[in-house]
Each structure stands twice: as C-alpha cells, then as structure tokens.
N, C-alpha and C positions, 0 to 999 in steps of 0.2 A: 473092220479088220484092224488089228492091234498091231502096236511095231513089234517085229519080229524077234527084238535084241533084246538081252536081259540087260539089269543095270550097268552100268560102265562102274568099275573095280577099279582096286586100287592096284591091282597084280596083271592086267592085260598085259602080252603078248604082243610083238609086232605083228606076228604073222594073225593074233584073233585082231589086231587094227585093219589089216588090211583082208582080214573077210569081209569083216562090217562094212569097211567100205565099197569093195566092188559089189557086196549083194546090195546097196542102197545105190550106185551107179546101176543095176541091174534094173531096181524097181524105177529107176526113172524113165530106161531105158521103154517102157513096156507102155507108153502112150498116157502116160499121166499128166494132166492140162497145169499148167502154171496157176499161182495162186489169182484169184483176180483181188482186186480194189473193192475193200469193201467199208461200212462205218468206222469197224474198230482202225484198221490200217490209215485210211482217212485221219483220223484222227490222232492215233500217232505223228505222221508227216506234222500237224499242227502243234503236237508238242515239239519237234525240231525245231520247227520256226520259230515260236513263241520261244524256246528256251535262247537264240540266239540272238532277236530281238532286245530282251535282258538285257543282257553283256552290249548290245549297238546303245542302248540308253543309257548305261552307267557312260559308257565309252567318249557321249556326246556329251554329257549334262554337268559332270563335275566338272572338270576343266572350266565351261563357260560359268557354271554359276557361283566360282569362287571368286569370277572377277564383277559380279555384280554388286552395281553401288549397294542395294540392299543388303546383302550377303556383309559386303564390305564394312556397314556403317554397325550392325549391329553386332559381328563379330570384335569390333573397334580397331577396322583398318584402314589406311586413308586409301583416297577411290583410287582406281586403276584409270579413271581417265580423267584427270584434274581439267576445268573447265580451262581454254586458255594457252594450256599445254600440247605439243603435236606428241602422235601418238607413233611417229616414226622416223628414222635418222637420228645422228648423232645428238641431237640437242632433246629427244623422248624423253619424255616422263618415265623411268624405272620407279618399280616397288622398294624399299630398303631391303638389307639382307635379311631384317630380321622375319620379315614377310615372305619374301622370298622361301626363304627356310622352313617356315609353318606349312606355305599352299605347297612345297614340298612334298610335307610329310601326308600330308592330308591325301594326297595324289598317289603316293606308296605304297599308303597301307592297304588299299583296296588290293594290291600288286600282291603286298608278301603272305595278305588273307588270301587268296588263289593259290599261289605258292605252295604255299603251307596246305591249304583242302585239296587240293589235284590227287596228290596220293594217297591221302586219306580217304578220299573219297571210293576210290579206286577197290581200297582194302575195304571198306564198309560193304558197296555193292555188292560184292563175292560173298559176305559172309551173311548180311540182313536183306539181301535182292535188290534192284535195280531201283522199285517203284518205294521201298521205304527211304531212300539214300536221297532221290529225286528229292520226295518228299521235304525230308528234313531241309536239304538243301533250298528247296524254297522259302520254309519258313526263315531258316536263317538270312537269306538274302530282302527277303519283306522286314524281316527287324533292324536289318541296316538300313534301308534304303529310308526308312521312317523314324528309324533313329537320327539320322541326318537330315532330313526333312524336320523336325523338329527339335533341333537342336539347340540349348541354347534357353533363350528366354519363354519358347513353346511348351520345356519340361521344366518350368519355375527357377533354371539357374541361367539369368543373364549372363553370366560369366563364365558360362561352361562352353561356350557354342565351341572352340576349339576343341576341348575335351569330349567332345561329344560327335563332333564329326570325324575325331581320326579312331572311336571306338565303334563308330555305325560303320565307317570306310573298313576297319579288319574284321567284324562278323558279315558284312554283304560281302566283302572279299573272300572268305571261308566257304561260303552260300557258294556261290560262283564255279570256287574251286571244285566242287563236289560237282557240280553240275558239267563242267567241261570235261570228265572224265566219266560220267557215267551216262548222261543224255546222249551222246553219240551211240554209244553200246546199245544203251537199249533202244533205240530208235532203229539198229541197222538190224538186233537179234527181234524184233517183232514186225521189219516192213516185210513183202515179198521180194526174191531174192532179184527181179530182176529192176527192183525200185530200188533195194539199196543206198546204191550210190547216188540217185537222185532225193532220198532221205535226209542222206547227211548233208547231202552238197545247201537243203533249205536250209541247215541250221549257220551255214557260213552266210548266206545269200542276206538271211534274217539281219545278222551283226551290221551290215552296212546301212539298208534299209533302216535299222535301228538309231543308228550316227545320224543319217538324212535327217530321220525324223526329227529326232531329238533336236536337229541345230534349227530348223524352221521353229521347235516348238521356244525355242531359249532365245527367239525373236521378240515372243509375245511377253514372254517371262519378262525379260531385263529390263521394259516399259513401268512393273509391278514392286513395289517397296517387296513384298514377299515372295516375287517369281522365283528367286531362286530357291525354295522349298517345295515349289509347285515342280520346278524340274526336277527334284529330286526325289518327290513320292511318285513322279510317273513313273521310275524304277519298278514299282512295287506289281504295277497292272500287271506284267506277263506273269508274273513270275505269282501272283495268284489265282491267272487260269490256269500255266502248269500246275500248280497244283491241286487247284480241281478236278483237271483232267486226271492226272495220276490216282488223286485220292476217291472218286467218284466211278471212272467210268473204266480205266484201262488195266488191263491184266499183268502180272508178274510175266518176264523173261521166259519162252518155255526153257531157255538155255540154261539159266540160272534154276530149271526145278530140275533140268536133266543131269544136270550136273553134280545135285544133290542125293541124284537117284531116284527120285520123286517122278516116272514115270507118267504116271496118270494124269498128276496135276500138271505135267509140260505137255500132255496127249490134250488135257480140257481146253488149254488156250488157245493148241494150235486150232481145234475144230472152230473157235471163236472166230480165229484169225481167217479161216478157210471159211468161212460162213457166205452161202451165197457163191461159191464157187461149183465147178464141176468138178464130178467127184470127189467130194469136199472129205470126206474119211480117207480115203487111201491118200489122196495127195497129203492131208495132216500127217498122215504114217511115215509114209516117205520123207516127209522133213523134216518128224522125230530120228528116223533111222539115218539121216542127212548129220542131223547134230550129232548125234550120240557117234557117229564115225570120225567128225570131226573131236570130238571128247576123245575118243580111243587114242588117235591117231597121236593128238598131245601126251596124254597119259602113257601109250607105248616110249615114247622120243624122249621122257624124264622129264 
C-alpha cells in the first residue's frame, strides 16, 4: 500500500496541512505496530556515537598534546614542565607570552573551523542530503586530524609544524562543523520515532566517553618522543568508520527525498528502515504520510 498524499507543493493550504495530518493521525490510529530495531537503525545509532566520540578525542588530545615535551622540542618550544621547576603556585614555571599566544591560536582554530561549518553545513545537507554532507565532512576532518599528526618535519618542512597545525586545526574544525549540524538530523530522521531521543542523547554520551578515552590514552602518549602525533591521528578512527558507514552501507534521509518530492525513493528507505518489522509496508506508509504532514504543516506556516 502506497502513501496516500501526492507530493508536498509549494502552494499547500493550511486547511490541505491539516487533512494530511489527521488522516495520518488516523492511519496510526488503526493498530499499526511501532517500528522495531532492526540492522540498518542499529547501525545508524553507531553512527551517533561514533560521530560524537570524534569531537570527545579532538576535545581530549590537543590541549594535552601541545604540552608534550615531544610536541614541544620539535615544534622549537621550551618544555611545559622544566625538570626542577614546581608545576604550581606562585613560583610555577609559566610558558612565555610568545607561546602562549601560538598554543592559543592553534586551540582556536579548531573553534572558528566549527563556527564557520555549522551553518554551512546545515545549508549543504538541505541541498546535496544528509549522507553526502556526512560524508564530505569526514573526509575533511580525517585531513586535519592527519595534517596535524604530521605536521611539520613528517611532511618534509621542519619548520612548518606551527603552520601546519593551525591549518589541520581549521580544515578538522570545518569537518566537525558540518557534522554537529547534520549527524543529529539525520540520526533522529532515520531512527524509530520512539528511539529518537535516545539516538541523539548516544551522540552527547559518545563526546565524554571520547574526553575519558583520549586522556587515559595521552598517558601512554606523553612517555613517546612522538606520542603526540599518535594522539592526534587517533582523531581520524571514528571519523572513518563514519564514513564508511555513511558511504557503504546507510541510506539517504527518507525526509530529505520527501521533501524534494521524491516519493518513491523516501517510500524505498523507509521499507529498509521497517525491514523485519510487523507490517513493515503500511507502517513505512504511515511514516511517509507522518513526514510529508509534518512538511505540509511547515510549508502551510511560511
């Protein structure tokens, strides 16, 4: 059985908003089983988490690995913890300003690359869909996170490593940006509706989890002349199983095909999505004619 509504228009009506909508409160009304838990929603949920993990290991890793003597010696900074020196109260060992000022910037740019892709990212997803936006956004955060992980004497200029980590810190920051704006969307427009909110809440839960990890792992690091490059390509891990997952296995937005008018192909994903559920056709139908009322409903309201 097909969804009942023709495409959502650019000219709805409040009053055709609010048929659509109660005849789809109608079809729900009529004993239609919830979506259940199946591979592909599985799987989604792990792009949540994996995407908020990301953002928990930039979160942990830069900060500590700017202060490692390795980091420190080949950058050509003197150590953050001079042998001899107490590392607290009035008589500590401070960095000069001029240092100061660099692990600044270097700290920043990650900041104003977000800044800057949030709403770009935002604008992309609406126009190219959810899973190319994802996508891009990973790659761009795998070229920073590795551009800073090698930065430096790794890509033949010993003298760049400054230069080269506050340009890996604004492309992973850009990366990022896309991702905090569209990983939620499409994690919450492809779980089931009564997962939702425990969908998104993985990709918060992940960020901390991510911090934890990262600080046990910049234990092992800081021991290593080169640990802190090793912190800072672990960046890279989640962020290309999201993209594997994205680019390999998971489906586009049905919301983003509906929206486009593209009925059919937001009907195929839901059936993907409903796979393994009871009556897995009518309940897809139902939460085509779910969306597309919610579409109406915006598009009547201007």
């Amino acid at each position: 059985k097909s969804s009942s509504f023709a495409t959502v228009g650019p000219k709805l009506t409040s009053a055709m908003a609010k048929a659509i909508a109660n005849s789809a409160a109608t079809r729900r009304d009529e004993g239609i089983p919830k979506r259940n838990l199946n591979a592909f929603t599985a799987l989604v949920i792990a792009v949540s988490a994996f995407g908020g993990l990301l953002f928990g290991l930039d979160s942990g890793s830069t900060g500590a690995a700017v202060e490692m003597d390795g980091f420190r010696t080949q950058i050509g900074w003197p150590s953050a913890h001079p042998n001899g020196l107490p590392t607290c109260g009035s008589d500590a060992h401070h960095d000069p300003s001029s240092v100061t000022g660099k692990e600044g910037i270097i700290l920043f740019m990650f900041h104003l690359g977000a800044l800057v892709g949030a709403p770009i990212g935002g604008e992309l997803s609406d126009r190219f869909g959810r899973r190319a936006t994802i996508f891009v956004a990973c790659l761009l955060f795998i070229l920073g996170a590795l551009w800073q992980a090698l930065s430096g004497s790794a890509l033949g200029c010993g003298t760049c490593t400054y230069r080269d980590m506050v340009l890996g810190r604004l492309v992973g920051g850009l990366g990022l940006g896309f991702m905090l704006t569209t990983v939620p969307v499409y994690v919450s427009e492809l779980s089931p509706p009564q997962l939702r909110g425990a969908a998104v809440t993985c990709f918060q839960v992940a960020v901390n989890i991510g911090i934890q990890a990262c600080a046990g792992f910049n234990v092992w690091a800081a021991r290593h002349f080169n640990g802190w490059r090793y912190a800072l390509a672990l960046q890279a891990v989640p962020a290309a199983i999201v993209a594997a997952c994205i680019g390999l296995f998971l489906p586009e937005s049905p919301r983003y095909f509906a929206k486009r008018g593209e009925d059919g192909r937001a009907m195929g994903v839901l059936l993907q999505l409903c796979a393994g559920s009871e009556k897995a056709q009518e309940l897809a139908s139902c939460e085509l004619d779910d969306i597309k009322a919610e579409l109406a409903e915006l598009e009547a309201a201007g």
